[in-house]
N, C-alpha and C positions, 0 to 999 in steps of 0.2 A: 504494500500500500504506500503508497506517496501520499506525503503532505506539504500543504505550501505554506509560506508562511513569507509576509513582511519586512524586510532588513529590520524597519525600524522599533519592530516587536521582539526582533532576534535577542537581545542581551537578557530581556525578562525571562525568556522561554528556555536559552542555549543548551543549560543542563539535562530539562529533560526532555528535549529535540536530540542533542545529540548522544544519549544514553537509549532514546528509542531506535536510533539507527543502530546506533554498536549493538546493542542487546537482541532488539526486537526485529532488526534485518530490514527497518524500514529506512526508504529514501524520503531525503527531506530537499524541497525545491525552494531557491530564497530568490525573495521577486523587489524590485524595487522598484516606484512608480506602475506598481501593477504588471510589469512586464519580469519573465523571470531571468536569472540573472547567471546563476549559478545551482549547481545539485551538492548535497553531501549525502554519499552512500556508500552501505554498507562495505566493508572492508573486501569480501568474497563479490562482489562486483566490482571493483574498482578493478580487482587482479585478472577479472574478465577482460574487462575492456583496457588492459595495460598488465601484461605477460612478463615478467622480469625472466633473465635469466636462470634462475633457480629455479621459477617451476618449470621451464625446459629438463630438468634433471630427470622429472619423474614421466618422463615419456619412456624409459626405460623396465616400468613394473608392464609384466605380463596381462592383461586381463584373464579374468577366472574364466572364461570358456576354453582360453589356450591352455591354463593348468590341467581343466578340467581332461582336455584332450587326451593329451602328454602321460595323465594318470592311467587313462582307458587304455591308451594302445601301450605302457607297459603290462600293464596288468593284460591284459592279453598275450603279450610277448610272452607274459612266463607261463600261463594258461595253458593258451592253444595254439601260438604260434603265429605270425603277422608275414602278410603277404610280401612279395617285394616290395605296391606302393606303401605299403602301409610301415613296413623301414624305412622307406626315403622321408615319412612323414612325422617321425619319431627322430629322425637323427638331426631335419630340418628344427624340431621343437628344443631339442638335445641343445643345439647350436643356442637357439635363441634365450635358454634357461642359462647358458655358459656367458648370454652378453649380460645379461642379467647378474647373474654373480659379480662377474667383473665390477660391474658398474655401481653396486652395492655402497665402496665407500664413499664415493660421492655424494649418490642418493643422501646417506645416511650425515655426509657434511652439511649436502644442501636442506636439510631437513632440520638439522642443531642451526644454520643459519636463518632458517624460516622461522624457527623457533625463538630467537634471540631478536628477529627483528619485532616478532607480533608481542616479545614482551615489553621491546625497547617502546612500541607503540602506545601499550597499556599505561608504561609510566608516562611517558608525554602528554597524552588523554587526560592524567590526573591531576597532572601538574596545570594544565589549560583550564580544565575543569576549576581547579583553585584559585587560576586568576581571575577567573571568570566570576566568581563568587563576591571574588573581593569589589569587580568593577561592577556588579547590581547592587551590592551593600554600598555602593558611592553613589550609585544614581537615585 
């Protein structure tokens, strides 16, 4: 849900406009002269629409249907036995489990760095939030 809301009504409202956004995942639209002006949203859309580096790391996690595969046709392997395609299509998945692996510590860097930036954010947020407090308790 989006809400609109007035620049000049911003300072009264800011805390919990933008505690609705970080929390509640809503987009907030700031209009000045009636015309809008600017958006603040949700942190998991922002990263939509502006892709950093880091989440390119996790193009590398397999989807569960590929696991799923790769399960079925070992477990057949040891079973009953897998055709020729059906080795080309286990060794092809083989491969793609081995980029996987590989690529792991990255993942796992770029993930402590995702992790460090969404906290460094949290504090920023609260610190704003503070100033914020202090410039309504002055108007």
């Amino acid at each position: 849900m989006n809400k609109t809301i007035s620049l000049d009504n911003l300072p009264r409202q800011v805390e919990n406009l933008l505690r609705a956004t970080w929390e509640a995942h809503e987009s907030l639209v700031l209009e000045h002269n009636g015309k809008p002006v600017a958006a603040i949203v949700p942190m998991d859309e922002y990263r939509k629409l502006h892709p950093d580096e880091d989440e390119n790391a996790f193009a590398y996690e397999l989807p569960a249907h590929v696991l799923e595969a790769y399960h079925r046709l070992l477990d057949k392997k040891f079973s009953t036995g897998l055709t020729a395609e059906e080795e080309v299509a286990l060794s092809e998945l083989d491969r793609q489990l081995d980029e996987v692996e590989a690529a792991q510590p990255l993942i796992q860097s770029m993930q402590k760095r995702a992790a460090v930036r969404d906290e460094n954010w949290g504090q920023r947020f609260e610190e704003v939030m503070a100033k914020l407090r202090e410039l309504r308790e002055l108007v």
